[in-house]
N, C-alpha and C positions, 0 to 999 in steps of 0.2 A: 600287816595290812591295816589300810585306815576303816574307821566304821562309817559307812557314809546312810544318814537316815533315810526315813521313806519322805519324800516331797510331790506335792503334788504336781504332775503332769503338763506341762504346757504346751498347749499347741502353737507353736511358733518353733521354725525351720530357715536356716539361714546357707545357701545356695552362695559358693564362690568359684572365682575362673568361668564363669561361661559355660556352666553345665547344659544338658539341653532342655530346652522350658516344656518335655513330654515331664521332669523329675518335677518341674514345678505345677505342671496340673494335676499331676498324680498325687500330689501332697496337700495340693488347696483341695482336690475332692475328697481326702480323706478325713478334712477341717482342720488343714497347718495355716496358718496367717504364716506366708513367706515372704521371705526376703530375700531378693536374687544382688550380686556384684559381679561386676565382668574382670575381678583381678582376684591377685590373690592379697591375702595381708599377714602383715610381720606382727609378732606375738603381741605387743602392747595394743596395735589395731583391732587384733582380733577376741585377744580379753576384752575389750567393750564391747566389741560387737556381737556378743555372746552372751548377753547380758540378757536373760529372762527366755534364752531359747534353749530347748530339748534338743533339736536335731542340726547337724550342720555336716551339708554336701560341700566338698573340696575335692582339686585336681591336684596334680604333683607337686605345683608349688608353694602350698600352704603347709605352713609346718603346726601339727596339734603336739606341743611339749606336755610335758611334767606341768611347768607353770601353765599351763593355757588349763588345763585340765583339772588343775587346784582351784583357779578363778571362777572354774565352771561346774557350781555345782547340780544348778538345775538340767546338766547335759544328760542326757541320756544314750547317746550312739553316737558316732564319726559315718560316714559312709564315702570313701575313696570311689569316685568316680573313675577308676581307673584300674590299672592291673596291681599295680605297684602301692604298699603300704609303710614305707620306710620311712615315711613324711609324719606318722603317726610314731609316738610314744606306743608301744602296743600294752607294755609290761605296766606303767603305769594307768593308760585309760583301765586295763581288767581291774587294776586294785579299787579304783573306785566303781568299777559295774559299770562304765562306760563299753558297750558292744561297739565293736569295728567291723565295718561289710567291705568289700569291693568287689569288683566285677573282671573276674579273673580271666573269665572267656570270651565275653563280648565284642574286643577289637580285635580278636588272635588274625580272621581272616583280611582285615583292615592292614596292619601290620605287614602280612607277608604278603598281600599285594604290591606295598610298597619296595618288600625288598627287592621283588620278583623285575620290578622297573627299573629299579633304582643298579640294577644285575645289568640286566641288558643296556642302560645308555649310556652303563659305563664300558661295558665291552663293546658296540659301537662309536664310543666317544662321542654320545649325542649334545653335553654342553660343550666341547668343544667345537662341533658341526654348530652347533645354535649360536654361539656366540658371535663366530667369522659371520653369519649369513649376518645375523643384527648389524654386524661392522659394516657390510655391503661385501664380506670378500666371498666368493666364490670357489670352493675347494674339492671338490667333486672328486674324493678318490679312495680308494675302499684298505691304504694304505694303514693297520694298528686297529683295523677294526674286525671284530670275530665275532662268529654266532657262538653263543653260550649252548649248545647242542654239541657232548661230549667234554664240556669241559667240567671241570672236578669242583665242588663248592663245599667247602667245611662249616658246619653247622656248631658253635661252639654254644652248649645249652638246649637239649632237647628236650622241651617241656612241651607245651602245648601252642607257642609259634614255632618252639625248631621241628617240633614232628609234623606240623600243616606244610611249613615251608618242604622239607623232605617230599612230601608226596609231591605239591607240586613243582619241585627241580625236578623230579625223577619225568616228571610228565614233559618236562622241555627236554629231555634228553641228559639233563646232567648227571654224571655220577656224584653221591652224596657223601661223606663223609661225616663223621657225627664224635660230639666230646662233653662229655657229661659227668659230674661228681658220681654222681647217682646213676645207680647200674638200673639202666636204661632199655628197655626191648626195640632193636631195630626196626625200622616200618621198611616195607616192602625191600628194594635191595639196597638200604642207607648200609654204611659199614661203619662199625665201632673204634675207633682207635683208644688205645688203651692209655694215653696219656694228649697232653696239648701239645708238645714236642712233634709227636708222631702226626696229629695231624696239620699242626703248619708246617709240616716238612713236607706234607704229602698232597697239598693241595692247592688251586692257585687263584682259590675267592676264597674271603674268609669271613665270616657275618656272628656275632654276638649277638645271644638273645638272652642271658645271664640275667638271673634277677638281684634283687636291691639289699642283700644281706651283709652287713657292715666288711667281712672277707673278701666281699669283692672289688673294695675300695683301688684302685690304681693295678688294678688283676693283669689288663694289657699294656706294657709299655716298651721300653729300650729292647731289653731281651726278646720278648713274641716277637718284637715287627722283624728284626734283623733274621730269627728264626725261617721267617715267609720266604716263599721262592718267588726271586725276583721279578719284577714284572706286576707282580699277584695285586687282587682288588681288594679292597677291606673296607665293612661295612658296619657301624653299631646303631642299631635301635632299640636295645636296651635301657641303659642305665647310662649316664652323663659320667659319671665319676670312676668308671672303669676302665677308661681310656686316658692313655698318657699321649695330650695334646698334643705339644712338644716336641714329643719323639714321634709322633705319628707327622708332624710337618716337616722334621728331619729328615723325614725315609721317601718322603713325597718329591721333597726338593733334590734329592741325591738320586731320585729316578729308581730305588728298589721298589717303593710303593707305584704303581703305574697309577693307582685312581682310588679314593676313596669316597662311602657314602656316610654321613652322619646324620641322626636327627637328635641326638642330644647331648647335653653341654653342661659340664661341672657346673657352672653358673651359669639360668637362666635368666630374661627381662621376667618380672612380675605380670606386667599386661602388654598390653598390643601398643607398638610404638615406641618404648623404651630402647635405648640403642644395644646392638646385640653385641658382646664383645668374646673375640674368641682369637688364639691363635692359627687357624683353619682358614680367615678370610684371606682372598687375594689370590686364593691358588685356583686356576683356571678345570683341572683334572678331581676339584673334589666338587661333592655334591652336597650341599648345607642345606636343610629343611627344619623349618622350628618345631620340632615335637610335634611332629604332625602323624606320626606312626599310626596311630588309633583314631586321626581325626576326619572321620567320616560321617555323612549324616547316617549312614545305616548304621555305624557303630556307637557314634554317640548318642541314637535315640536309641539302640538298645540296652546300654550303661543304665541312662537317663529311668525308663523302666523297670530294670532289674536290680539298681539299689535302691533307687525310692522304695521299691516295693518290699527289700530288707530292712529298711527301715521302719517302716510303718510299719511291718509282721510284730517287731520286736516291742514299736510300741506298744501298739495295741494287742498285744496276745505273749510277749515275751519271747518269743520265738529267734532262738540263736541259729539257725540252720543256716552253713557258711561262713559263719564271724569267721574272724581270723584269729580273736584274742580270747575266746571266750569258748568253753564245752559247749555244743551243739547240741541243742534240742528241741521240738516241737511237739506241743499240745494239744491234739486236735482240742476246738473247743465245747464247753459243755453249756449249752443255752438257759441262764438263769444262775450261774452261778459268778462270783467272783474268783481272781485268780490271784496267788501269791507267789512271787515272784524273788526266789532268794537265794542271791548271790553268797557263797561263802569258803570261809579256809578250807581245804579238801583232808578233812580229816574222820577217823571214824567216829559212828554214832550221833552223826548232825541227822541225819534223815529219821532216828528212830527220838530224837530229841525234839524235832520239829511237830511229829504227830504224835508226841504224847502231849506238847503244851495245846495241841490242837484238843485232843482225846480230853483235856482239865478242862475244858471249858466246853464241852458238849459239840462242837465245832466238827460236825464228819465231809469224810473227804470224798468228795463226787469223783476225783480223779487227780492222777502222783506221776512225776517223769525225774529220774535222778541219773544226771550227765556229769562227768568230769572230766579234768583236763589238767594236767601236771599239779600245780597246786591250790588249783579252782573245784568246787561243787558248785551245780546249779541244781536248784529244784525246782519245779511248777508245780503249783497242787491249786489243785481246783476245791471251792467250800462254796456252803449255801452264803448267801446274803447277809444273813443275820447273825451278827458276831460281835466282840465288845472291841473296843479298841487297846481293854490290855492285853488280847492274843496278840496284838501286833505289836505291842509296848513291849511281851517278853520275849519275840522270834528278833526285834529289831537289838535288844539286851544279849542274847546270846556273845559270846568274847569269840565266837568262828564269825557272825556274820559281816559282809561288806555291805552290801546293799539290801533292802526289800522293798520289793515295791506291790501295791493291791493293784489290780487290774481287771474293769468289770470286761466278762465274758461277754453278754448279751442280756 
């Protein structure tokens, strides 16, 4: 792991995609000079535009690499306005004490509203009914269209949208079905299938909520769809890249797939207005929505709130609680004092090394928090004010440490 020194703090925040501007007053009250963009940007754009800032909010389509992350050494945190972190470097932003947030729960009930609609107007065939009427045609016949009350929905991924959605199909009537890596506790009377086989054999909606870990690259394709019983709906608001287009417009046009719903796509536009390209357009039975799944004002003010305010914890007080890359800890703080802040290799004896270089120079500790996490230690130690700057010269000299940073308490 690289050694990355202590540098001073900068208040400047750089906001991309159109986050919602509750993350950008929550950051100018806490003295960020921000900076908002309504797109996202490709790695060379966004090495300069990172130029002297600590904090930088992004949506799903901003990638923070390796390289962005090298160029940036004044950064301090990522924070993913969203659910999804696969856009982030994780393994590298930790080597250098870069902390990652996102906001894992915030749109879950956004999301399954959509699906809950996006359910029903395909089992009424309501773009098809919308379309004819905009024609002028008149078609008034209840011929291919069913109440989704009693009918069976498989929930592939039961985390924290497929267990919401669960309760509320069960509340329309449907029976649930459920298929999860992870041994999963069924919510009210969802059923387990013990593999994906068994449940697209057994059901005749099928809805991904699959998160973004590189295994799930191309996970539905030729084989699932042909799997599904004929007729059956299929819906992904998950992840873009887990779905074989393709083969999902294959099954569509041959009439196995009766209707699908999508909101995301292997390749996205960067901003609003770019032309959208996909092999899904033209077909009259699917439902195409731009990643709209989370995009609600209730959800995206509550994002907007809930990482700004991880970010700012961590500035200003270190506080990991929730990162994704990074051992979780928090400090309550102790008023009057400075705090140290030190990222390092998770090996033994850093912690009794730390407070004896403190203990050589008269340096005592108001207060100690020691977190880990696979091959990370974090420590926060709280000390009085008055200290030389070689306690910091030899915590920063240690061959474990990644980062250290001072931070006044109050």
């Amino acid at each position: 792991m690289g050694k990355v020194l202590t540098l001073d703090t900068l208040n400047r925040a750089l906001l991309l995609e159109n986050i919602h501007p509750d993350a950008t007053a929550r950051l100018t009250k806490a003295g960020y000079e921000v900076r908002t963009m309504p797109r996202a940007l490709g790695e060379d754009d966004l090495i300069a535009a990172l130029h002297g800032v600590s904090l930088v909010g992004i949506r799903s389509q901003t990638h923070v690499t390796q390289r962005v992350l090298a160029a940036a050494p004044e950064l301090l945190a990522v924070g993913a306005f969203c659910i999804g972190t696969n856009q982030v470097d994780l393994a590298a932003a930790a080597r250098r004490g870069v902390a990652v947030f996102n906001a894992p729960f915030s749109n879950t009930r956004s999301v399954v509203e959509l699906a809950i609609a996006e359910i029903i107007s395909m089992a009424r065939r309501l773009p098809e009914k919308n379309a004819n009427m905009h024609a002028g045609v008149w078609d008034k016949s209840s011929r291919g269209a069913h109440e989704v009350r009693g009918r069976k929905l498989g929930i592939v991924g039961y985390g924290n949208i497929g267990t919401q959605l669960s309760v509320i199909a069960e509340s329309l009537g449907m029976s649930v079905y459920f298929y999860d890596i992870a041994d999963k506790l069924a919510i009210g009377n969802a059923r387990r299938c013990s593999s994906l086989e068994d449940l697209l054999e057994s059901v005749e909606t099928v809805t991904l909520h699959v998160d973004g870990r590189a295994g799930n690259h191309g996970f539905f394709g030729e084989a699932e769809f042909a799997r599904m019983r004929p007729r059956s709906l299929f819906l992904n608001l998950s992840r873009g890249f887990v779905v074989d287009h393709v083969a999902l417009r294959r099954h569509i046009e041959s009439g196995h797939i009766a209707g699908a719903a999508v909101d995301v796509f292997p390749a996205e536009p960067k901003g609003n207005g770019e032309e959208f390209v996909s092999e899904l357009r033209g077909l009259s039975n699917v439902i195409l929505t731009p990643h709209i799944g989370g995009s609600t004002e209730e959800a995206q003010q509550d994002i907007g709130d809930f990482v700004s305010t991880k970010l700012i914890d961590f500035a200003e007080s270190g506080a990991t609680s929730m990162s994704v890359n990074m051992p979780n800890a928090a400090l309550p703080a102790v008023p009057g004092t400075h705090r140290l802040s030190h990222l390092h290799q998770n090996v033994p004896g850093v912690l009794a090394t730390i407070n004896r270089v403190l203990a050589e120079h008269g340096v005592n500790v108001e207060g100690q928090l020691l977190r880990t996490r696979d091959e990370l230690g974090y420590v926060l130690t709280d000390i009085g004010t008055t200290y030389s700057e070689d306690v910091l010269d030899e915590l920063r000299a240690m061959g474990v440490t990644i980062r250290l940073r001072t931070i006044e308490s109050g």
